[in-house]
N, C-alpha and C positions, 0 to 999 in steps of 0.2 A: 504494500500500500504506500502508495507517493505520501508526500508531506502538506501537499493539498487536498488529497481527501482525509486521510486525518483530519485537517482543520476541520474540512465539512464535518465527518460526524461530529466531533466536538462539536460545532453549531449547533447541531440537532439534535444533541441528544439536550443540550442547555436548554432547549425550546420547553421540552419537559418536565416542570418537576416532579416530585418522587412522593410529596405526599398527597393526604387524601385533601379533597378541595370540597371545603364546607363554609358557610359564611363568608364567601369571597376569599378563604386563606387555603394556603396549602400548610396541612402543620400533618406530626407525626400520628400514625393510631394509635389507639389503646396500647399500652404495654410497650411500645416502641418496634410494635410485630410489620416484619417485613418479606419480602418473597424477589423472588430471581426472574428478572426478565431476559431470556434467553433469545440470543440472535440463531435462525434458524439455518443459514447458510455456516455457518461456522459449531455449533454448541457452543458456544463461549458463553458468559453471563454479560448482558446489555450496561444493568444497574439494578440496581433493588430498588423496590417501590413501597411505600406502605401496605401494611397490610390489615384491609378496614373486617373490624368483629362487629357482630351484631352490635354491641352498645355502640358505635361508632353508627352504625346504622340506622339505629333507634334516632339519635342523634341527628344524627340531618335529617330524620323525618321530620321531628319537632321544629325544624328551623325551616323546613320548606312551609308546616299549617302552620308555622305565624307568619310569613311572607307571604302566605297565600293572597287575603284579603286587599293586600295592599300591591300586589301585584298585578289582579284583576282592576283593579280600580284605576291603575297608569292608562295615562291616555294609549288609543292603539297607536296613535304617530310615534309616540316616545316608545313604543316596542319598536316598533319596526325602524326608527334610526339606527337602536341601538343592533338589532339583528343587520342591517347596513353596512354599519361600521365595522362588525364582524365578520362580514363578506370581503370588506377591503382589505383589512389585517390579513384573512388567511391570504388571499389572492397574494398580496404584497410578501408573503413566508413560503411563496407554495415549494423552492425548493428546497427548503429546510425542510419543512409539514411532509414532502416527499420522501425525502433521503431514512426521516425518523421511520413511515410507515416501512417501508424495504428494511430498515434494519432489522424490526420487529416482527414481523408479519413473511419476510422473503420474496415479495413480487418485484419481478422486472421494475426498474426506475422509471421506466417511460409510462407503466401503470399504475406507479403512485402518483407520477404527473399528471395524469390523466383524474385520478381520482381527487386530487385534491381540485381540478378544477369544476369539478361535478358536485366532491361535495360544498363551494363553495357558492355553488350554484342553490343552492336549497336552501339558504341562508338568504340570498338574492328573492328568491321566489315567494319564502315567506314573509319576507320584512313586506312586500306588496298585498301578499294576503291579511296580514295583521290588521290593515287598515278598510277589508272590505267586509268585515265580519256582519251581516243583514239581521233582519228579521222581519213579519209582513205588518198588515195590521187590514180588516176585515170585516163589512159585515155580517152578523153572522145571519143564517138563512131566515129566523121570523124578524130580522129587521128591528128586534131592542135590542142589541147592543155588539159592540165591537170586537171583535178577537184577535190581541196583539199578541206575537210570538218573539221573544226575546231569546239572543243565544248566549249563552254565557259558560265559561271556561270549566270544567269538571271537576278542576282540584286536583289537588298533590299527584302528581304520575311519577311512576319506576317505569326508569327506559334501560329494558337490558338489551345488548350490542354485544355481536360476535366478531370474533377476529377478524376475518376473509374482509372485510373493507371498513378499517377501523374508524375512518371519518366521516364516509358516507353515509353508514348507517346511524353515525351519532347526529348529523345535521339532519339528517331525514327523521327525523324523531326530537331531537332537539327544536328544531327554523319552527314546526308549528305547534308544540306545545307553547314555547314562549311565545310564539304571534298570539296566539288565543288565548291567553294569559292565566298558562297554569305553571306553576313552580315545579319544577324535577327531580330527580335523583337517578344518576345514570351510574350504572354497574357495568361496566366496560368487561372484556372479554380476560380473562387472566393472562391469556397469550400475551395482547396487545395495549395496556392499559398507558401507554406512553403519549400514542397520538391523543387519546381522548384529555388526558392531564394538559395537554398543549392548546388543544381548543377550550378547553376551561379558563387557561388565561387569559385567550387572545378574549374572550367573552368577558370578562372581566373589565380588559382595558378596554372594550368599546363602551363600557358603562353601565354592563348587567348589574342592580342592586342586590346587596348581599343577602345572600338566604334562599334567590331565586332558584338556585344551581347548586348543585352537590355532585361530585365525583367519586365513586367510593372502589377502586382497586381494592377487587381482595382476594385470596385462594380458597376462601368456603364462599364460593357463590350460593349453595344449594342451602345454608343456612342463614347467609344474610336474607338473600329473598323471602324465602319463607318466614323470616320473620318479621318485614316487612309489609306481604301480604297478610298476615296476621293484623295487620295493627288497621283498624278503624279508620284513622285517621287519611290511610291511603285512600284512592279513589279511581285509578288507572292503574293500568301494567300495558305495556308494549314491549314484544318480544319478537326477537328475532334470534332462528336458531333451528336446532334437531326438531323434527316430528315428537321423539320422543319425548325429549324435554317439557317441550310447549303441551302435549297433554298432562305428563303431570302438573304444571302449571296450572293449567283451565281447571281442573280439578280443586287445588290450593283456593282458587281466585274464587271459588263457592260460599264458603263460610260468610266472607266480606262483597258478596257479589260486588265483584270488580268488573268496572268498565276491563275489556282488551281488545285488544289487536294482537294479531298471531300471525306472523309471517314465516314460516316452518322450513322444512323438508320440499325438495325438487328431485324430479325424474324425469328434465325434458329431451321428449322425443323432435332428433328432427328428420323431418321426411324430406327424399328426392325423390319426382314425380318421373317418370318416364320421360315428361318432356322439357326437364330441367336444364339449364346450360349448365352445364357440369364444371368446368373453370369456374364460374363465380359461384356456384354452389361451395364447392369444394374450398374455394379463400375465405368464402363467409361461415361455414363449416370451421375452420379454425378457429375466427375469432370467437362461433357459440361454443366450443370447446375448451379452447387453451385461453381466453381472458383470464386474468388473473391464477395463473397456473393450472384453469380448472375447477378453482376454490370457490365458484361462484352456483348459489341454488338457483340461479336461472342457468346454468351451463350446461347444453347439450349433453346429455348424459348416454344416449345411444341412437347412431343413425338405421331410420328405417331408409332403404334404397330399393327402390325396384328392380326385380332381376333384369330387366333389360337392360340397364346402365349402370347397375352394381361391378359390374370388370372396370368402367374406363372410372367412374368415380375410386374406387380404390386403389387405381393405379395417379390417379390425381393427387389423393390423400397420401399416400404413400410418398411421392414426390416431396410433399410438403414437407410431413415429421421428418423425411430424411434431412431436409436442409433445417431442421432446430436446432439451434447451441443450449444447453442447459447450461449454466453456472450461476453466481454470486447476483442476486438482482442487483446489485449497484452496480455489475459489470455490463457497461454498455451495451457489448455482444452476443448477450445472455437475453433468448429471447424466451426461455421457462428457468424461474428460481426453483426455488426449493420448497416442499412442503412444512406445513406450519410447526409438524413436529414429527418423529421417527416412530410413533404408532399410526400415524397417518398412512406412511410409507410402509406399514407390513399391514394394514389391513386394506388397501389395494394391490398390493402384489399378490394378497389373499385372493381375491375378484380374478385378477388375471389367471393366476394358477389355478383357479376352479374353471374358469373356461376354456381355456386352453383343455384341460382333464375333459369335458366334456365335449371336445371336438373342434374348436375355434386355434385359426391360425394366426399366426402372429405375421403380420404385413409389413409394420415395421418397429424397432426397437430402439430407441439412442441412449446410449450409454451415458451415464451421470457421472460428473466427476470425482473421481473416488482421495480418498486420505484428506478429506476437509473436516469432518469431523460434522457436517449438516445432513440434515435428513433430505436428500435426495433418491428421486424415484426417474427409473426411467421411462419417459414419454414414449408410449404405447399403442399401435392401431390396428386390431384385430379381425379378419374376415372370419366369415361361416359361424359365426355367434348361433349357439341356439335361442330360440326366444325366449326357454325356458329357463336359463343361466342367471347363478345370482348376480354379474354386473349387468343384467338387462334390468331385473326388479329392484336391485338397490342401486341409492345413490351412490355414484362412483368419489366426487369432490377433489378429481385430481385428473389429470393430464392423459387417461387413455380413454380410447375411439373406440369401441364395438361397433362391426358393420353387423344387420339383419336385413337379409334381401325378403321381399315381398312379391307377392304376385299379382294379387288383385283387390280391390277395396274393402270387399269381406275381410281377407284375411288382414289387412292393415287393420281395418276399427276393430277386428278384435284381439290385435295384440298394443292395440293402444285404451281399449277399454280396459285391460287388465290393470293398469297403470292406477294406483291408491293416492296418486299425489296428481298433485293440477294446477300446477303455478305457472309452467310456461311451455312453447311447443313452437319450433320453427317448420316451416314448408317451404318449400323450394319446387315452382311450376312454372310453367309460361301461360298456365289459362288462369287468370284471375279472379272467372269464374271459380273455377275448383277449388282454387286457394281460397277464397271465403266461405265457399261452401264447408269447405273442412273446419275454416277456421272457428266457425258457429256451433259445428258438430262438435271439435273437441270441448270438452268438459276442464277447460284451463283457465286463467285468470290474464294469460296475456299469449300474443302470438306476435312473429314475427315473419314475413311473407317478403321471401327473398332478400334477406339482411339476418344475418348475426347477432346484431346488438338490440338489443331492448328498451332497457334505462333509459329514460327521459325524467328529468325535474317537473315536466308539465304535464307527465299523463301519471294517470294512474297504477300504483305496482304492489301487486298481493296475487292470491289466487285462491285453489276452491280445494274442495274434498281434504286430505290430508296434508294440505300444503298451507291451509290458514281457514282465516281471517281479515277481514278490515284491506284497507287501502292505506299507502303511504304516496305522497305526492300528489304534483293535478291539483285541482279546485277542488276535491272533495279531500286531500289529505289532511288539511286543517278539523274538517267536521270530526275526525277519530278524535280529538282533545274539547267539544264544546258537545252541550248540552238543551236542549230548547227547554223554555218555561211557556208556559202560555197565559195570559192574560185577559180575564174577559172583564171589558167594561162598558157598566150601566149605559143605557141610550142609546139613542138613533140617532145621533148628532152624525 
């Protein structure tokens, strides 16, 4: 490592501090308890962070309901400056806010680049929502008297955030609770509690009042939570995460019937039609795949292909993985890092060696760099998948390709009806009729129709069956965090 990128991390890693951010401070936890943030390309230890215990917890819930009332009550301009002002900050750090997420988390730099300007962008979008929050007002049908609807903020929320896009998913949860004026408490992911400590400052120095914001890094997620949901005083959870998780969750969130959002578990299927152009199938194909090493629940998790063009697309695909560099995400040339941790990497190699055992050939393979000491996997593209193979029904969340040839639309809806999750599904046709046909049929929360990428700040992102809950983002992302009252008054005025 030259002696200027030293400097950079140093930058970035100073971006962060290391305790828990409660009342506007970063100070130690309880007991002075701490935990190891590991860089994923190396094993090395990052820095130690705090390490937040339930009374720590208890704790900034008390500080978010007395901030509540007075939070709801700031003008929506004066949110949405200050959510503004926090757009600019990040935008103005984004390669610092970069370099931290890649040290953390393992992605290529060019896609924490990317993310930081996405999630910079949801900060952008809500600080505009903040200020359109409506409501009607009515006659009502025998003509005495009026029905006004007022919306108003739901009160205290826990925003828990997983690793795979440490920022994103905190601004995406974060821009509109505060535009809708509810106070937080974000439990960032154990992996990556670096970025989110970093956006609690820059939140800070745009003018967040104290109390609004709490950050609580800690290593018992599963007791802070739950003790949180415990407590009355809560009145949301927003989660993003495993299927399995988020049910026990929804379960938890009964006693205190908690408002949620559940944004879970993905297994998107993407289809090439017979009459797909296969070149741009196959480069968009990548990016629904390998974005973010793979680590993404909207990431193509297995291609259906039609046998007619199943040979020249895999020979497409093939070309591709062959030309991958794996290495160090801060290494320019590294266009797949490393995964988030080395159980990651042996319960995909799992997936693979059980398809393979059941008949699936390996198209193409790229060797990881070895004697680093990170958990690397090698990026992997499989022909002759059976359909009934466990990397077809589980989510993969890492860098290999399963091809499934198909034959005809019977047989396609019903190896996409088996499918328990339904968050996202790309197709790839030249009749656009078909491609909406399908897209209506499937039973998903988003689709993408000859493109790769998905994510937009301005539409809406969730999906159905085993995949969620609620929406985040778009005009209707705000509505997860407010409440309608309704008012009826006297007269026909």
């Amino acid at each position: 490592m030259n002696a200027l990128t030293d400097d950079a991390v140093r930058r970035a890693l100073q971006l962060a501090p290391t305790g828990l951010f409660v009342a506007n401070t970063f100070r130690p936890a309880a007991g002075d308890a701490e935990f190891d943030v590991i860089d994923p390309a190396t094993g090395a230890v990052l820095t130690r962070v705090a390490d937040a215990s339930v009374a720590d917890a208890l704790e900034a819930l008390g500080v978010a309901d007395a901030s509540q009332t007075g939070w709801a009550a700031t003008p929506p301009q004066q949110r949405s400056d200050i959510l503004r002002r926090a757009y600019e900050l990040v935008r103005g750090r984004r390669d610092d806010l970069a370099l931290l997420m890649t040290l953390e988390m393992g992605k290529p730099l060019g896609e924490s680049l990317a993310e930081v300007d996405y999630s910079a962008d949801f900060l952008r979008w809500f600080s505009e929502e903040a200020v359109r929050i409506g409501g009607s007002i009515g006659v009502a049908p025998d003509g005495g008297s009026r029905m006004m609807t007022v919306r108003m903020p739901v009160g205290p929320c826990l925003l828990v955030t997983p690793w795979n896009f440490p920022l994103a998913m905190g601004t995406r949860k974060i821009g509109p609770a505060l535009a809708a004026g509810c106070t937080a408490i974000v439990k960032p992911a154990t992996h990556t509690p670096l970025t989110m400590n970093a956006l609690a400052g820059i939140l800070h120095e745009a003018g967040l009042p104290a109390g609004v914001l709490s950050v609580l890094p800690t290593s018992d997620s599963e007791g802070v939570v739950a003790a949180l949901m415990r407590d009355s005083r809560l009145r949301k959870l927003s989660f993003t995460g495993s299927t399995t998780v988020g049910r026990q969750l929804i379960r938890q969130s009964a006693d205190q019937v908690l408002r949620l959002s559940m944004e879970l578990g993905g297994n998107a299927p993407l289809i090439v039609c017979a009459d797909a152009d296969i070149p741009r199938a196959a480069d968009e194909a990548m990016k629904a795949k390998l974005r973010n090493n793979g680590e993404a629940c909207t990431a193509a998790n297995v291609f259906f292909v039609h046998e007619s063009v199943s040979a020249a697309f895999a020979r497409a695909l093939r070309d591709r993985f062959d030309a991958l560099v794996v290495g160090a995400g801060k290494d320019a040339a590294s266009d797949v890092g490393p995964l988030i941790d080395e159980r990651a990497v042996e319960r995909i190699n799992a997936l693979v060696d059980d398809a393979v055992a059941d008949g699936a050939q390996v198209l193409s393979r790229i060797d990881p760099p070895a004697g680093t000491g990170g958990s690397y996997l090698a990026p992997t593209a499989l022909i002759d998948v059976p359909p009934g193979a466990r990397i077809v029904r589980e989510e993969i969340f890492g860098p290999v390709a399963p091809i499934v040839s198909w034959a005809d639309d019977a047989e396609l809806l019903a190896l996409l009806d088996a499918n328990e999750f339904g968050l996202a599904a790309y197709i790839f046709t030249a009749d656009l009729d078909r491609a909406l046909a399908l897209a209506t049929r499937l039973e998903v929360g988003m689709v993408g129709i000859n493109r790769g990428v998905l994510s937009n700040v301005a539409a809406p992102f969730g999906g159905v069956k085993h995949s969620g809950y609620g929406r985040e983002g778009g005009v209707t992302g705000i509505d997860e965090y407010l409440q309608t009252t309704y008012v009826a008054i006297d007269g026909g005025w």
